[in-house]
SEVEX-146781 format. One record per residue: residue in one letter; x, y, z of N, C-alpha, C in turn. Coordinates in steps of 0.2 Angstrom, whole numbers, plus 5000, padded with zeros to 4 digits. Each point is the difference from the previous one (the first is absolute). Layout:
 residu  n.x  n.y  n.z ca.x ca.y ca.z  c.x  c.y  c.z
      A    X    Y    Z    X    Y    Z    X    Y    Z
...
This chain:
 residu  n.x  n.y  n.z ca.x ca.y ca.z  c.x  c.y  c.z
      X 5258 5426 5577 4999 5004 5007 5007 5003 5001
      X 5007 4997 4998 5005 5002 5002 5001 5006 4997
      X 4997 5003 4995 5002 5008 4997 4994 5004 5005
      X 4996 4997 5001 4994 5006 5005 5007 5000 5006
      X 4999 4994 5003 5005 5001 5007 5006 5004 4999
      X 5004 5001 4994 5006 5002 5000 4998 5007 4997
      X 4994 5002 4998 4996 5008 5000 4999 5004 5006
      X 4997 4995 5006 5000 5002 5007 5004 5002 5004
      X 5005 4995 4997 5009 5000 5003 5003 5007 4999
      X 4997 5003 4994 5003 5008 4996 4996 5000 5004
      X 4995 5002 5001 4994 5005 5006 5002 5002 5004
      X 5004 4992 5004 5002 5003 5007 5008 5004 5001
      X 5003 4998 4994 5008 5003 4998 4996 5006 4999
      X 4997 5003 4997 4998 5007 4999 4999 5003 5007
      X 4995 4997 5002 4996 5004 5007 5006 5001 5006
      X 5007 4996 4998 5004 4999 5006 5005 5006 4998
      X 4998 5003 4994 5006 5004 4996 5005 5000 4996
      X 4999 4993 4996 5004 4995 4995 4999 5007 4993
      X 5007 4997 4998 4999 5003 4993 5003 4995 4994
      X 5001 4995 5002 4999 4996 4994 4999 4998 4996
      X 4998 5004 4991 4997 4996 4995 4997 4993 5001
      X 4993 5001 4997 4995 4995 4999 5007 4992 4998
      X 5002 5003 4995 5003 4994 4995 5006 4996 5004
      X 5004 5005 5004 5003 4997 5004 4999 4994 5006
      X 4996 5005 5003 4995 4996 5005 4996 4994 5001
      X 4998 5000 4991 4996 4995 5000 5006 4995 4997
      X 5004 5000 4998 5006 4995 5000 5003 4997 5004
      X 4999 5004 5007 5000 4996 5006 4998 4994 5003
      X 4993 4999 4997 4994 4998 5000 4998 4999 5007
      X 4998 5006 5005 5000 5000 5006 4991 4998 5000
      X 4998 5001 5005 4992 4998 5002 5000 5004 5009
      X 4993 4998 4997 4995 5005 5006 4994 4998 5000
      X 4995 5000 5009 4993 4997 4997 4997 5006 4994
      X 4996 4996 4999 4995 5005 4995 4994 5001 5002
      X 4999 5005 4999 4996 5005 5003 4993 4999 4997
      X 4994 5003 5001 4994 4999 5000 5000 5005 4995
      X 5001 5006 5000 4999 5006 4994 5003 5000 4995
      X 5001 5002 4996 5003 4999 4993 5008 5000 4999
      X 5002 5000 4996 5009 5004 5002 4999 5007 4996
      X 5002 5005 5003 5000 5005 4996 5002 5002 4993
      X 4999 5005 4998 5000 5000 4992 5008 5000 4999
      X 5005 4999 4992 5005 5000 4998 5002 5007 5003
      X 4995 5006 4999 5003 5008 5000 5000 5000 5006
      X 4996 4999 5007 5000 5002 5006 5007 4998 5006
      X 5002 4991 4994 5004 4998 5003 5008 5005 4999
      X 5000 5001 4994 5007 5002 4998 5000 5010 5004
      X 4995 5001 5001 4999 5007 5002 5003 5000 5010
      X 4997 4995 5000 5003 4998 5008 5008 5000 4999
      X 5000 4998 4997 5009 4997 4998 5003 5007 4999
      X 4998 5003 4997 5003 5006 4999 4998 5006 5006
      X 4997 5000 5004 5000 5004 5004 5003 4997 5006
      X 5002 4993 5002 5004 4996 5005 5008 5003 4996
      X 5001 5001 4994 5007 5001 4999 5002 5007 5000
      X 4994 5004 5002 5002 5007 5003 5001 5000 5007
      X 5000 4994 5003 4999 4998 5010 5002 4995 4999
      X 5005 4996 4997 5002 4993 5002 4999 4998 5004
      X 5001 4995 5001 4999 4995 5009 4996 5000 5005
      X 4994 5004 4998 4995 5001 5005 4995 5001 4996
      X 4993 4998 5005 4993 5003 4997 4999 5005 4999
      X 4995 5002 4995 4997 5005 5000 4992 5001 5002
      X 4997 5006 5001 4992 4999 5002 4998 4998 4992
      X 5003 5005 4996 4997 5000 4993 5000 4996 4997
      X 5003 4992 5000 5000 4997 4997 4994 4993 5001
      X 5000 5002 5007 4993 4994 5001 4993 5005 4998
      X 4999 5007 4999 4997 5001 4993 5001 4999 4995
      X 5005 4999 4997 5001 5000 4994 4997 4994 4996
      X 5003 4994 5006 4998 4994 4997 4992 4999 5001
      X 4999 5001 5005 4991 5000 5001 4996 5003 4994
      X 5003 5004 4995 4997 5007 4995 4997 4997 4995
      X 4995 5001 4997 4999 4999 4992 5002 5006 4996
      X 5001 4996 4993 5001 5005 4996 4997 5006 4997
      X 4999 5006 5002 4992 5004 5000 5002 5002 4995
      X 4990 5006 4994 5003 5000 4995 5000 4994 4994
      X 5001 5004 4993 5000 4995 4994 5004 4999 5001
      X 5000 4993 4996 5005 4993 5000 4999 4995 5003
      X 5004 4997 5000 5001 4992 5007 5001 5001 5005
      X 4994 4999 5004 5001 4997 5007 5003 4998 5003
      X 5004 4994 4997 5005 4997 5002 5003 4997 4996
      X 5009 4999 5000 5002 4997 4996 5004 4992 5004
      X 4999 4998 4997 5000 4993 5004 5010 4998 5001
      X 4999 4999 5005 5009 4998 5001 5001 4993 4996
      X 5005 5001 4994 5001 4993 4998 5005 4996 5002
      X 5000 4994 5001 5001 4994 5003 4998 5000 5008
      X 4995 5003 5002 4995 4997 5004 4992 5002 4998
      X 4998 5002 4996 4994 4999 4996 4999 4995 4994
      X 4998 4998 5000 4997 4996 4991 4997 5004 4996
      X 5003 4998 4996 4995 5004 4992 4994 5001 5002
      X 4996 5004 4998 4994 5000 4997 4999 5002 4993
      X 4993 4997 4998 4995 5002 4993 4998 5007 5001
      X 5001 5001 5007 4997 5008 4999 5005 5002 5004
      X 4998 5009 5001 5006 5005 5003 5006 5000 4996
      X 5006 5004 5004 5003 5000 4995 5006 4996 5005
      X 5005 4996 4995 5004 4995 5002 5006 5002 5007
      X 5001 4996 5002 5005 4999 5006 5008 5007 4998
      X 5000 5001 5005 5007 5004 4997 5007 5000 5006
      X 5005 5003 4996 5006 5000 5009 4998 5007 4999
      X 4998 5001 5007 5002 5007 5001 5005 5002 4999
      X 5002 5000 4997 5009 5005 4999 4998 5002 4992
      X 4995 4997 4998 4999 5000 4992 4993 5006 5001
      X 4998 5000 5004 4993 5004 5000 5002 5009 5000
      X 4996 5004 4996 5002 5004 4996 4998 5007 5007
      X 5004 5004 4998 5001 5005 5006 4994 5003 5004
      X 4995 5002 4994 4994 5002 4999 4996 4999 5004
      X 5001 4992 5001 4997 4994 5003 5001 5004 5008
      X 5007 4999 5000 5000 5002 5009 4997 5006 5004
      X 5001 5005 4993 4997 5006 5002 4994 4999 5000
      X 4997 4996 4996 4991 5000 5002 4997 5000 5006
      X 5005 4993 5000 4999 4996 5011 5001 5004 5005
      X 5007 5004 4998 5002 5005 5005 4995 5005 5002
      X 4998 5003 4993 4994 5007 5000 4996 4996 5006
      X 4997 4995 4998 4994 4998 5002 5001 4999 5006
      X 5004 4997 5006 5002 5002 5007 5002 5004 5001
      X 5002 5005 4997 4999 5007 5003 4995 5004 5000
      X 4994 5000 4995 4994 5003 5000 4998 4996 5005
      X 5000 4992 5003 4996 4996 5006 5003 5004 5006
      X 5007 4999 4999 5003 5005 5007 4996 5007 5001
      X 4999 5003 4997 4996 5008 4997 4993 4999 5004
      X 4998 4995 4997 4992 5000 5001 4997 4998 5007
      X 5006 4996 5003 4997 4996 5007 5005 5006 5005
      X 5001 5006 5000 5001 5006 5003 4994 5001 5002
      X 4998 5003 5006 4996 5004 5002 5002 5007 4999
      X 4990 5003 4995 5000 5005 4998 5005 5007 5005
      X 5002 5002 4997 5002 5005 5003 4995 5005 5003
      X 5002 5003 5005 4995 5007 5003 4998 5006 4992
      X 4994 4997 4999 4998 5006 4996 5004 5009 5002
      X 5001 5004 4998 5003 5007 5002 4995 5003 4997
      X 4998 5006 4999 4997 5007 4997 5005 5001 4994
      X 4999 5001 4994 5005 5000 4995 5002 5008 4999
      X 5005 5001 5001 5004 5004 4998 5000 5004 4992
      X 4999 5002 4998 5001 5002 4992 5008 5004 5001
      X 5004 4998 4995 5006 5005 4999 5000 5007 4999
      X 5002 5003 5003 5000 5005 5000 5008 5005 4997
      X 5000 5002 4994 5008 5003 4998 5001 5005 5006
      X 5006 5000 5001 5003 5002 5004 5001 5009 5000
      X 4997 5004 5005 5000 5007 4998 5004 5003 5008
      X 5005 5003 4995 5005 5004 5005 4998 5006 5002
      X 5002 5005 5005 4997 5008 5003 5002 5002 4995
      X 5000 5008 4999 5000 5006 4997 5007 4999 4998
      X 5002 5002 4993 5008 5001 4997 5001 5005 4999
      X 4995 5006 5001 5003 5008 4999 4995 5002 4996
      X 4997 5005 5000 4995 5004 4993 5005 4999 4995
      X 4995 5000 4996 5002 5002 4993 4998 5006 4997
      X 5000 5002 4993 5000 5007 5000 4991 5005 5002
      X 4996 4994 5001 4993 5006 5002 5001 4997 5005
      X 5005 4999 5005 4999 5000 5008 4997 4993 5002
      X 4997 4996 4995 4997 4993 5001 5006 4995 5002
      X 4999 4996 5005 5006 4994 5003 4998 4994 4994
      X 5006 4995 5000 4998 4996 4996 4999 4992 5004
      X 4998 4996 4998 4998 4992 5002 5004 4995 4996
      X 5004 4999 5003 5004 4991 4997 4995 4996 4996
      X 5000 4996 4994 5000 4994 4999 5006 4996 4999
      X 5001 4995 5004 5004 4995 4998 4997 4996 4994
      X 5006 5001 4994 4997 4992 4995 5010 4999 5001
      X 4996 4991 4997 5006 4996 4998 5005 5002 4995
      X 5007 5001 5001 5004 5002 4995 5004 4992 4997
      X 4998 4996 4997 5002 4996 4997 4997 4998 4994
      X 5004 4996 4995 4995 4998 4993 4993 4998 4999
      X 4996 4999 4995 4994 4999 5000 5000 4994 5001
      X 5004 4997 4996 5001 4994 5002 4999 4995 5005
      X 5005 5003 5007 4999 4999 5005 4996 5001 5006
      X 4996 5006 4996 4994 5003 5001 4995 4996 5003
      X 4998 4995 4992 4995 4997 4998 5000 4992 5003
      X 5006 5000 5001 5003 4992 5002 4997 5001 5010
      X 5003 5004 5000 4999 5002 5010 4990 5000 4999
      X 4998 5001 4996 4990 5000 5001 5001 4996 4998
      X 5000 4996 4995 5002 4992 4999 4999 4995 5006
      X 5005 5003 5004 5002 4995 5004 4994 5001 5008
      X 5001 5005 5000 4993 5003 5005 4993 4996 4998
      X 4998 5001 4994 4995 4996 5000 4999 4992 5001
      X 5007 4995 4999 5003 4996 4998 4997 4997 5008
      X 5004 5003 5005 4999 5001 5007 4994 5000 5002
      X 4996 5005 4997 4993 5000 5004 4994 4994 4997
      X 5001 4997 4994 4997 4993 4998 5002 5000 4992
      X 4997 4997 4997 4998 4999 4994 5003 5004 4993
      X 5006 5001 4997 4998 5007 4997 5005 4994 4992
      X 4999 5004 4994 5001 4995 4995 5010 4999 5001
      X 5002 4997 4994 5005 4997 4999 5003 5006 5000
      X 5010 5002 5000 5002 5009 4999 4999 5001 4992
      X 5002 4995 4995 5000 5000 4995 4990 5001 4997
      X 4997 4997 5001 4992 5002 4998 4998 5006 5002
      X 5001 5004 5008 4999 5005 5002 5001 5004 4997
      X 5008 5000 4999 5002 5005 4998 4998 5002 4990
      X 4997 4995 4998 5000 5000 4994 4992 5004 5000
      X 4996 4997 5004 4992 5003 5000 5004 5009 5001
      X 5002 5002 5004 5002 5007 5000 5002 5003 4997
      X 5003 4998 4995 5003 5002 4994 4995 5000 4995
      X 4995 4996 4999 4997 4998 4998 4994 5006 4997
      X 5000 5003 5009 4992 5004 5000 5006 5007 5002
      X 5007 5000 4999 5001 5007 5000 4998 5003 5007
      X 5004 4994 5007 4995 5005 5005 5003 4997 5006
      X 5003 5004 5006 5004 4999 5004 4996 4997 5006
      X 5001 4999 5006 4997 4998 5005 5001 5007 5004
      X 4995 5001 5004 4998 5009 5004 5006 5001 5006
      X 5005 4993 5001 5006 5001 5004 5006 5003 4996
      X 4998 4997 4994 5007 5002 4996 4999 5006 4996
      X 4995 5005 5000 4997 5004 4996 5002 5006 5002
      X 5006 5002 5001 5003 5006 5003 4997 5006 4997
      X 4998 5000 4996 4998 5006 4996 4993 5002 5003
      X 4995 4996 5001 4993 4999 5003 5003 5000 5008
      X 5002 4997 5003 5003 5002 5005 5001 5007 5005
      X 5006 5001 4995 5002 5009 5002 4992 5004 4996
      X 4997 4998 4997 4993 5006 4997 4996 4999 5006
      X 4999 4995 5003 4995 4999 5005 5002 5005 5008
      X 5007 4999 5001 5002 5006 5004 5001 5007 4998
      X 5000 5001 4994 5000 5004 4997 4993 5008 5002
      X 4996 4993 4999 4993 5004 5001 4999 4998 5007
      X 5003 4996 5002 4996 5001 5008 5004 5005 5006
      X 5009 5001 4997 5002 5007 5002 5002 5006 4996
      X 4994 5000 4994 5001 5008 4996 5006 5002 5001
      X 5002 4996 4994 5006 5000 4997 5005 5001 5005
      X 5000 5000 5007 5007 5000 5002 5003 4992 5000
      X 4999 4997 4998 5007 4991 5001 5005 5002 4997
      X 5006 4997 5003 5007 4998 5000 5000 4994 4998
      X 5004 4998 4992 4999 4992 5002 5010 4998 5001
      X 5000 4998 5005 5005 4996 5002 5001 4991 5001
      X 5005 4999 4997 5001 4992 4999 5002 4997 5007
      X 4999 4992 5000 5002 4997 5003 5003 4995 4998
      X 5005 4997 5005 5005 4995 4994 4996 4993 5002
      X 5001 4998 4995 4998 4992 4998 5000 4997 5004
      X 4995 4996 5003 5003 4994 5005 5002 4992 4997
      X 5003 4997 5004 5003 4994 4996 4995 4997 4999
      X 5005 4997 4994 4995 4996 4995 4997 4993 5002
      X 4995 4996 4999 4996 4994 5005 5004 4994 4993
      X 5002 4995 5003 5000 4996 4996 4996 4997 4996
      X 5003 5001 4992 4994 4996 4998 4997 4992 5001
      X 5005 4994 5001 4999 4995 5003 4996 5000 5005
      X 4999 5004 5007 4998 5001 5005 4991 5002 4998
      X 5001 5004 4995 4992 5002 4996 4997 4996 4999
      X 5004 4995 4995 4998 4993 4997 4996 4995 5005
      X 5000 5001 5005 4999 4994 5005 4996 5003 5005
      X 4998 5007 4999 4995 5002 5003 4994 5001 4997
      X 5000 5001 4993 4995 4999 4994 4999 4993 5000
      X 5003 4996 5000 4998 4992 5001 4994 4998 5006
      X 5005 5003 5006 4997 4998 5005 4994 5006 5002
      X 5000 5005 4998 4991 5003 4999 4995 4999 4998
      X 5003 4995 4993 4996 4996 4998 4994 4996 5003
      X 5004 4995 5001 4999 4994 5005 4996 5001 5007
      X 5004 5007 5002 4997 5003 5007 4992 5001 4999
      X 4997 5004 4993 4996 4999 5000 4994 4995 4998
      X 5003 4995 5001 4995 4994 5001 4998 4998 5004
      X 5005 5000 5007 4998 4999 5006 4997 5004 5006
      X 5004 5008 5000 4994 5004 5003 4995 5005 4996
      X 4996 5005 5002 4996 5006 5000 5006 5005 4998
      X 4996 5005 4993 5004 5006 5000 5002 5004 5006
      X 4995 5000 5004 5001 5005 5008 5009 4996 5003
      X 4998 4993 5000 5007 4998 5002 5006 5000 4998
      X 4998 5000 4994 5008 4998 4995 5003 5010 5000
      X 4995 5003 5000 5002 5007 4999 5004 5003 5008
      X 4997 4997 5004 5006 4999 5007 5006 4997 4999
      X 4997 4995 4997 5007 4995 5003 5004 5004 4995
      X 5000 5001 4992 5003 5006 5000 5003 5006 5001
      X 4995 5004 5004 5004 5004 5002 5005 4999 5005
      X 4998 4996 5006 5004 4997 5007 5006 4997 4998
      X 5000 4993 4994 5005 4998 5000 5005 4998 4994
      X 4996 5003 4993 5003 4997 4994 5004 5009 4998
      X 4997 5004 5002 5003 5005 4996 5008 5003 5005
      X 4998 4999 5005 5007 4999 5006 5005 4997 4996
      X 4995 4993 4999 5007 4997 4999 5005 5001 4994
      X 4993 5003 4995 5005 5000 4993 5004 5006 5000
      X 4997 5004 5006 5005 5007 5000 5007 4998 5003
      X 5002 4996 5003 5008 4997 4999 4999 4994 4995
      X 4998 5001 4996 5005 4995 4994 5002 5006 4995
      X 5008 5000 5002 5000 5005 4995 5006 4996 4992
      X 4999 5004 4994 5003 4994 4997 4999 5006 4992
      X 5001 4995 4995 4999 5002 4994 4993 5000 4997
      X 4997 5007 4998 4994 4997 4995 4999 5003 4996
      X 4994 4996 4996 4999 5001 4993 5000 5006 4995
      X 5004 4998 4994 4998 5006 4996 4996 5000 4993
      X 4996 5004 5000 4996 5001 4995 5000 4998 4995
      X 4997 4995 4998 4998 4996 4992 5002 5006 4997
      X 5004 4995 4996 5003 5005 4992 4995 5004 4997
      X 4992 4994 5001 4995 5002 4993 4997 5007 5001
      X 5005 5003 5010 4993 5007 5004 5007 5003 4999
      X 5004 5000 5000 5007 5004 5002 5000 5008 4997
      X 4998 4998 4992 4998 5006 4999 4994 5004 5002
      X 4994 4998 5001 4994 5002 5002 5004 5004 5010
      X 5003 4997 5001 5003 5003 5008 5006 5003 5001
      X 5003 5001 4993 5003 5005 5001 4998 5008 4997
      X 4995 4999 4996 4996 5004 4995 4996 5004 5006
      X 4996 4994 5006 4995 5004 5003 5006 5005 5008
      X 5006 4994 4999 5003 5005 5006 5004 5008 4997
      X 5002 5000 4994 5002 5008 4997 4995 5002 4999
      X 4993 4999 4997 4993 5005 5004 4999 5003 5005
      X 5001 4994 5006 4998 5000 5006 5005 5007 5003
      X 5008 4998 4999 5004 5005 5004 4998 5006 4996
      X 4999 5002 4994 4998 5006 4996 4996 5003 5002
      X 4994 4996 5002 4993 5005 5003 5003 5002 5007
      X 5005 4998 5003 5001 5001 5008 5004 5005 5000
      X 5005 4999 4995 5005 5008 4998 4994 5005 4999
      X 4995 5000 4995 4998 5005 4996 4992 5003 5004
      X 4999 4997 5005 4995 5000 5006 4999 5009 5004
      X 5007 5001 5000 5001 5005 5004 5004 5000 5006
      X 4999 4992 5002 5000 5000 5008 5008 5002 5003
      X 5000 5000 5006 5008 5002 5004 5002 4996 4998
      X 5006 4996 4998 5004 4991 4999 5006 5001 5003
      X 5000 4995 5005 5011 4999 5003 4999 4995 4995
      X 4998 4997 4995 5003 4994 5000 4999 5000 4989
      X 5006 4996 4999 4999 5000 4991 4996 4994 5000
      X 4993 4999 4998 4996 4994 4998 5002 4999 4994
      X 5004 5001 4998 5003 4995 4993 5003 4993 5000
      X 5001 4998 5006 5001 4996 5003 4996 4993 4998
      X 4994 5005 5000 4995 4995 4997 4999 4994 4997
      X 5003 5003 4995 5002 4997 4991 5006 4996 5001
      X 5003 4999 5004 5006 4995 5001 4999 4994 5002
      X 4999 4998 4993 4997 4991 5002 5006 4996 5001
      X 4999 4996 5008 5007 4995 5000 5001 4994 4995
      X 5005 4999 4999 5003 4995 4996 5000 4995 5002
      X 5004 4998 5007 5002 4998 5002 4995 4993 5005
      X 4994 5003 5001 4995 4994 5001 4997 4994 4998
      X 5001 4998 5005 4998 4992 4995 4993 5000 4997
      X 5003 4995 4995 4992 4999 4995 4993 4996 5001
      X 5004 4995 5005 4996 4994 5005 5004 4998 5005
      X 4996 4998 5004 5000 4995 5004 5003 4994 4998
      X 5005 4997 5004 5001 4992 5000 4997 4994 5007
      X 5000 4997 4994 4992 4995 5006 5008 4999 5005
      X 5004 4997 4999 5007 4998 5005 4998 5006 5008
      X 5002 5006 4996 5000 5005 5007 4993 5001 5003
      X 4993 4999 4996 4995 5000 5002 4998 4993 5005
      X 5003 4997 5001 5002 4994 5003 5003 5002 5008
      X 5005 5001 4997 5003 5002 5004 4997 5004 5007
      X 4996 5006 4995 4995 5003 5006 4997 4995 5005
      X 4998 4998 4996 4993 4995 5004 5004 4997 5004
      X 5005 4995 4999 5004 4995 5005 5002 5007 5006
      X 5003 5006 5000 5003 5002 5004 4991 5003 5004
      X 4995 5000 4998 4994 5002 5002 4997 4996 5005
      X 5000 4995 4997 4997 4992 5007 5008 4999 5002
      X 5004 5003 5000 5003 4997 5006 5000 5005 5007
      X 5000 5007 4997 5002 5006 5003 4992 5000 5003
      X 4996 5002 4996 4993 5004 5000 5000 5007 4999
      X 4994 5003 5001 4997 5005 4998 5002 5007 5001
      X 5004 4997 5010 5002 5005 5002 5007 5001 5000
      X 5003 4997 4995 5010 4999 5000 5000 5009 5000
      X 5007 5001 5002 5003 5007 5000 5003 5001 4994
């Protein structure tokens, strides 16, 4: 009884905003009544810990989530705090939270942030807007007297291109791994209808007899990739709990906002596609030179694959997101 009591002793050191180590604390060998519910899992407890160490000395809301949460998702439900749980023949054995693997946290975290997500009241449906490319007034006849129409497309690599839809779809629910994606696309030889500049400019093409200009726009900043990572987690999850109709709001209202201020490093293109996208971006600027059309801008650009982006994700800083996530919420600046 004296390891359950000195389990709930950490419960209440947490709840009060303790940051402590299990191992330390329980060396103490403090006590607390014991409570009727379970003691929380090894991950929930150490996840508290770490969000208290963002906010020392004081509670947090998140944290009396955190520890109330089960583990969503494969895996263990719960990893049992050791030296106040006992063995068992089943599940898997007692652990020090300090020993429990990163992964672990981020699963718990995802999962109270899709709870936090889901228990949002739906947002006001709107009339959906479809995008519309941006078209500027008359830029002066050309030589049979006909005025021209702006297309903006993206002047950045294909790369970056394909990472920014990546990430859009990533936001709006469900969409595969970057590395798998990107591989199926390679695969079938075939861009997505955002990145397809070439299909793009032909569609205005015909719809302003031949008059488009295509003019660039610069890049916007890049979304981090860690920040990605933790939204593709938690869409997952989000979709167990509500309706498409819902999760595609709470999408649009509150997960794509947010990811649009995480700005940060993102991924670069699997070795195995690097050729197949650089290949497809010196076609791609080829046919837009060789098109006809007016151009301010040199699409060779294209073909400039960065080097310098990271290859993956680290669980560390994907962590990181998440603990800055329940602390701040959805709506941080």
């Amino acid at each position: 009884m004296s390891g359950v009591a000195s389990g709930w002793a950490w419960v209440e050191h947490l709840e009060d905003g303790g940051t402590t180590p299990w191992s330390d604390f329980l060396a103490s060998a403090p006590s607390a009544p014991v409570r009727t519910a379970p003691l929380p899992g090894a991950a929930q407890l150490e996840l508290a810990r770490r969000i208290n160490l963002v906010t020392p000395g004081r509670p947090h809301p998140a944290v009396t989530r955190i520890l109330a949460a089960g583990a969503p998702g494969r895996g263990p439900q719960d990893l049992p705090l050791v030296g106040a749980t006992p063995p068992s023949a089943f599940g898997p054995p007692p652990v020090d939270p300090a020993a429990v693997p990163l992964t672990e946290l981020v699963r718990v975290a995802s999962g109270v942030l899709a709870e936090d997500l889901a228990s949002r009241p739906v947002p006001d449906a709107r009339d959906p807007q479809p995008p519309v490319p941006e078209v500027r007034g008359p830029l002066g006849p050309n030589i049979a007297g006909r005025r021209h129409r702006i297309l903006r497309l993206p002047i950045a690599s294909l790369d970056a291109l394909l990472y920014d839809e990546w990430v859009a779809r990533a936001a709006r629910g469900r969409v595969r791994s970057w590395p798998a994606w990107t591989k199926h696309l390679a695969s079938a030889d075939r861009l997505p209808e955002t990145v397809d500049l070439v299909a793009r400019a032909a569609d205005w093409d015909r719809a302003w007899w031949r008059r488009v200009e295509l003019v660039g726009t610069p890049p916007a900043a890049t979304i981090d990739a860690h920040a990605v990572a933790v939204v593709r987690r938690v869409n997952t999850l989000l979709g167990l709990l509500v309706d498409d109709r819902c999760r595609a709001r709470l999408a649009a209202e509150v997960i794509v906002p947010w990811l649009g201020r995480q700005h940060g490093p993102r991924l670069a293109v699997p070795a195995a596609q690097a050729d197949w996208v650089r290949a497809r971006a010196e076609r791609m600027a080829g046919q837009l030179a060789d098109a006809g059309y007016r151009v301010r801008e040199d699409f060779s650009v294209l073909a400039e694959l960065d080097d310098t982006a990271a290859c993956a994700t680290s669980t560390d800083e994907v962590l990181a997101v998440t603990v800055g996530l329940l602390r701040d919420g959805w709506e941080q600046r």
